[in-house]
N, C-alpha and C positions, 0 to 999 in steps of 0.2 A: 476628628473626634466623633464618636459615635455614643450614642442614649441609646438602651432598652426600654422600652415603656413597663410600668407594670399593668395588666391586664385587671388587676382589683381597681383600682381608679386610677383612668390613663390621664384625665382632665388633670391632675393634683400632680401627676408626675413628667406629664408636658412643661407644665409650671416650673417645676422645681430645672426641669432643662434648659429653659429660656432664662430662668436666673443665672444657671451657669453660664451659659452664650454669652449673655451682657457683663460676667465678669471677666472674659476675655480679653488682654490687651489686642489691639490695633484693627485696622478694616478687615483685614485678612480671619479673623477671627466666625466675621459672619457669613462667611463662602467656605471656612476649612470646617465647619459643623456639620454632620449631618445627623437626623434623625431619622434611624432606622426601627423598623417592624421585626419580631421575632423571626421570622421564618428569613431574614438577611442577616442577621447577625454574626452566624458562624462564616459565614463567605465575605464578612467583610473584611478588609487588613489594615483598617484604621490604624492611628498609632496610640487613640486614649480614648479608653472607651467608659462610659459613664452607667453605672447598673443600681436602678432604682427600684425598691422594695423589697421585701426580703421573701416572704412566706408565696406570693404570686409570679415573683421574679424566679423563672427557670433556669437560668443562668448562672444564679448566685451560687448554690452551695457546690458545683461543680468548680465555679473562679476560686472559692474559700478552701475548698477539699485541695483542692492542685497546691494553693500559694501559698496561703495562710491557717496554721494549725491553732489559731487563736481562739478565736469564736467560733460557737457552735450553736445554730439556731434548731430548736425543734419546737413542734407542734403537739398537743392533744388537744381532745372535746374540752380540756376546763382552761387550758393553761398554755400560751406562747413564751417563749422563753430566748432569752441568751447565755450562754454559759460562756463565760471567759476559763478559759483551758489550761492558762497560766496559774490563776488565783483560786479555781474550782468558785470562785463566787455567779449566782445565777440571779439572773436579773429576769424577772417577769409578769405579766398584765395577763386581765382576764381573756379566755378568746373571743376577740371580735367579732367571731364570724355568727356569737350568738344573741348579740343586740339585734334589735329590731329597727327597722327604718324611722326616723323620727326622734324620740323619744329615748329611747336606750342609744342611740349615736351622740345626744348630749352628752348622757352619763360617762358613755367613753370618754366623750374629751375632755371630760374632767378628772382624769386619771390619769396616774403617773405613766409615761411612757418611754421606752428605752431607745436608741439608735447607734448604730457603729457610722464610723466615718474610716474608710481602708483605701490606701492608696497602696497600690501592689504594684511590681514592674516584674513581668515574664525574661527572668535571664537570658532566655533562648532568643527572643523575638524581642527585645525592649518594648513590645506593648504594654502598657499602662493602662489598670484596671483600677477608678474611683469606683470605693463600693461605699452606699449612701444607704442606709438599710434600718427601718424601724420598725418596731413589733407591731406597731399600729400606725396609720396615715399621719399623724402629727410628728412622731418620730422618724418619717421617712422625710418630711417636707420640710420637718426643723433640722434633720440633719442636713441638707440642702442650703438652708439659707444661712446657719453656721460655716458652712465653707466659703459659701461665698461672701461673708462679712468679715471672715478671720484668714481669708486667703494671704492678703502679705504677711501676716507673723506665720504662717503655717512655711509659707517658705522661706522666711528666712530662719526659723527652728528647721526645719526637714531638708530645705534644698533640695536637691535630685531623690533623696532617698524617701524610701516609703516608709508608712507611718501607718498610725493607727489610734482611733477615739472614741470611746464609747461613752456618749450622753446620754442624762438624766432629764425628760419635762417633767417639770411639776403639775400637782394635777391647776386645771383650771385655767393655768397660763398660756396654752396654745404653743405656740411655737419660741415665742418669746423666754419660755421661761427653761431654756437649758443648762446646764450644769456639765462641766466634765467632772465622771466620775474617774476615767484613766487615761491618759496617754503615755505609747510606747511607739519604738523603733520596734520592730519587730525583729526575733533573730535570724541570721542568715542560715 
């Protein structure tokens, strides 16, 4: 298994990898992990790879374009967004990237924040692509700690098959306070 880190905050999405490692059954778990740097990713041939963040993560909407016609994440100066492609409904927070250090990073985390949780599998290559992705840093790390709290019901709903979950935090509540707004199988 193989992590991307996201390059917006690598410290929160180390994090959120080392929660997935220690969900891992058995010893073999903490020798078959590795964590790789961007510039390895593409020459790696892992068999499940873990891609954390969405708007810093370069990976992402190339794995989503290819597998998954679901979600569609886009950017402007006012407004991040997820659009579910199914429902036309758009889910979105202010853009982060214009809070200020300190002060306005509170206020974000007191706001509502959105995250997908996509487990994909490449037909061709049965590699397996967990994509953990939120509009903002609470939504990426709460999607993280969602899987790895709700890992056995997700397999025994999904099994082998891939899935797909788009969460709601409330504002205020951190990571703790998620909601699913959708879960699907996605079509083949």
């Amino acid at each position: 298994m193989t992590q991307q880190p996201n390059r917006q905050n690598p410290l929160s999405r180390r994090k959120c990898f080392q929660r997935m490692v220690q969900m891992l059954p058995g010893d073999r778990a903490q020798t078959a992990v590795c964590h790789l740097k961007a510039d390895r990713f593409l020459d790696n041939e892992a068999s499940h790879v873990f891609l954390f963040g969405s708007k810093s993560q370069e990976y992402l909407q190339p794995v989503l374009q290819n597998y998954s016609k679901t979600f569609d994440f886009s950017y402007s100066n006012q407004y991040w967004q997820i659009e579910d492609e199914e429902t036309n409904e758009i889910y979105s927070v202010a853009n982060p990237t214009q809070y200020k250090s300190g002060t306005d990073e509170r206020r974000a985390a007191e706001q509502k924040d959105y995250a997908i949780i996509e487990k994909i599998t490449d037909p061709d290559t049965g590699r397996v692509f967990f994509i953990l992705a939120g509009l903002q840093d609470t939504g990426t790390r709460g999607a993280g700690e969602y899987l790895a709290k709700n890992w056995e019901r997700l397999v025994k709903d999904y099994g082998a098959a891939s899935f797909q979950i788009l969460l709601q935090f409330a504002p205020g509540l951190g990571t703790q306070g998620a909601a699913v707004i959708n879960r699907k199988i996605p079509k083949k």
